[in-house]
Each structure stands twice: as structure tokens, then as C-alpha cells.
C-alpha positions in Angstrom: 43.9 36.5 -43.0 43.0 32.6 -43.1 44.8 32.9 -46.6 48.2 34.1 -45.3 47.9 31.8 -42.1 47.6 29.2 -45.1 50.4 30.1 -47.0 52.8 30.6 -44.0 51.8 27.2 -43.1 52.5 26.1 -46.2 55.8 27.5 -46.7 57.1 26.2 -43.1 56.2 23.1 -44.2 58.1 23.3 -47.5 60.9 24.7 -45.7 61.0 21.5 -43.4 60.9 18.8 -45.8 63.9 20.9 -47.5 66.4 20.1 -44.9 68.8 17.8 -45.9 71.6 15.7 -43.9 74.1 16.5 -46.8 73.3 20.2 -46.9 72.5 21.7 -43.5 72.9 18.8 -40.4 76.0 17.8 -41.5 77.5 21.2 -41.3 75.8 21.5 -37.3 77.5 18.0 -36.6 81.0 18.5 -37.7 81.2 21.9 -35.8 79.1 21.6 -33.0 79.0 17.5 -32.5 82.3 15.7 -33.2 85.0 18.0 -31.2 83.7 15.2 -28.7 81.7 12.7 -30.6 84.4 10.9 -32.5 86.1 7.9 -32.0 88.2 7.3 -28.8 86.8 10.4 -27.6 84.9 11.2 -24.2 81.3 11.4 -25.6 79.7 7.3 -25.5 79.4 7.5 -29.4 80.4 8.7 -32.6 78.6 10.9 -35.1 81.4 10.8 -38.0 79.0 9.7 -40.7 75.4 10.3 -41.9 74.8 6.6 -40.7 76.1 6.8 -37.6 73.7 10.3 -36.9 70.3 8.3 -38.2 71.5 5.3 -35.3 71.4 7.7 -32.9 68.2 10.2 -34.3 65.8 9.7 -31.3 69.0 10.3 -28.8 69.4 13.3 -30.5 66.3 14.7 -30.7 65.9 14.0 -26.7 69.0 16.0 -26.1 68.7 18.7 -28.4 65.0 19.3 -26.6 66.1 19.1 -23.9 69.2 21.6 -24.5 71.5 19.0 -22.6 73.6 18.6 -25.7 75.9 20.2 -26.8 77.0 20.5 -23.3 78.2 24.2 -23.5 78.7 25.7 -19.8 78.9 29.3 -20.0 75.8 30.9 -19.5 74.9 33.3 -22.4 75.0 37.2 -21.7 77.8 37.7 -19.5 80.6 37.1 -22.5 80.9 36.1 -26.0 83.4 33.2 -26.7 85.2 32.2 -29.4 84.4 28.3 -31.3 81.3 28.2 -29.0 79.5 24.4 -28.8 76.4 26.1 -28.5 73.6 25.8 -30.5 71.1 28.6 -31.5 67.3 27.8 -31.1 67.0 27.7 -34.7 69.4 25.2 -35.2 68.3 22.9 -32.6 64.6 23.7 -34.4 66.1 22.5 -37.8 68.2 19.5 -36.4 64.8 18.6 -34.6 62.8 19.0 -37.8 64.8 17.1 -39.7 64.3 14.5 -37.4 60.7 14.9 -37.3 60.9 14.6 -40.9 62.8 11.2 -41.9 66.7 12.3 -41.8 66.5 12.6 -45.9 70.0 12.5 -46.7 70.1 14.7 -49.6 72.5 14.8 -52.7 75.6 13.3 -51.9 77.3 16.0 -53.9 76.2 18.6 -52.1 78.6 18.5 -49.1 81.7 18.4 -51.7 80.4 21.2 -53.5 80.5 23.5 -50.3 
């Protein structure tokens, strides 16, 4: 037992240190983030650039554990909606683990290559 409570550890901490700007953030940011987060927009701050999300990391993280961001209204259960701003728990877990872990960028490449 202590050996798979080991390896489980293990590979959630591999799995952590894995998550990359380029290949999974990003992704959460252009669709969940920058409807409002873009220049001239209503949110206080823009989160167009890899850059501009390490700036505002610790805001993030706050917000995201807090679920006030994104600010989706519709309580869950009582309909599905279409191009929801909603994020899962998991991805709030990854965008807060990444955090946690440094914001590593990742290979450039990989968000042309997608």
C-alpha cells in the first residue's frame, strides 16, 4: 500500500511540473480569459500574452481559488449553455498548479503546432 501511495504521489507530481503555458494555460486563457481580458475591454487588465498572465499570476491564483473568476452567472444544473466562461475544477486545479509550480513557459512551438 505505502508503495502505490508512493507512486501516485509521484506521478501527480510529475504530472504537475508537466504543465506548460504554451501547451495547456494558454488554451484556458484564450477561451475562458480574454472574451473580457483584452485591451479596451471591461476586465481592469489584459491577459493577451504569456507575459502579461505571469504579471498577474498571484491575482489569478486568488481568483481562480476563490471561483470569483471567470465570472460565469448561471448556476450549474438547471441548464447547459453554449461557449460557457466557466471553468471545471480540474482546470482551475491545473491553472492553480501551474502557478504553484513557476509558470514554465514551455516550447514555443507547441502552441503553433496545435
Amino acid at each position: 500500500m505505502r508503495t502505490l501511495g508512493l507512486l501516485l504521489f509521484t506521478f501527480t507530481a510529475v504530472a504537475s511540473a508537466e504543465v506548460t503555458y504554451t501547451r495547456e494555460i494558454s488554451r484556458m486563457v484564450q477561451t475562458k480569459c480574454q472574451q473580457c481580458h483584452r485591451p479596451n475591454d471591461v476586465a481592469p487588465f489584459a491577459l493577451m500574452s504569456y507575459d502579461d498572465v505571469v504579471t498577474y499570476g498571484d491575482d489569478i491564483k486568488n481568483s481562480l481559488t476563490q471561483k470569483k473568476m471567470p465570472p460565469w452567472k448561471p448556476v450549474p444544473g438547471f441548464n447547459e449553455f453554449r461557449d460557457s466562461y466557466a471553468l471545471s475544477d480540474a482546470d482551475r486545479a491545473t491553472f492553480v498548479a501551474w502557478i504553484d509550480a513557476g509558470m514554465p513557459q514551455g516550447e514555443r512551438q507547441s502552441v503553433a503546432a496545435r
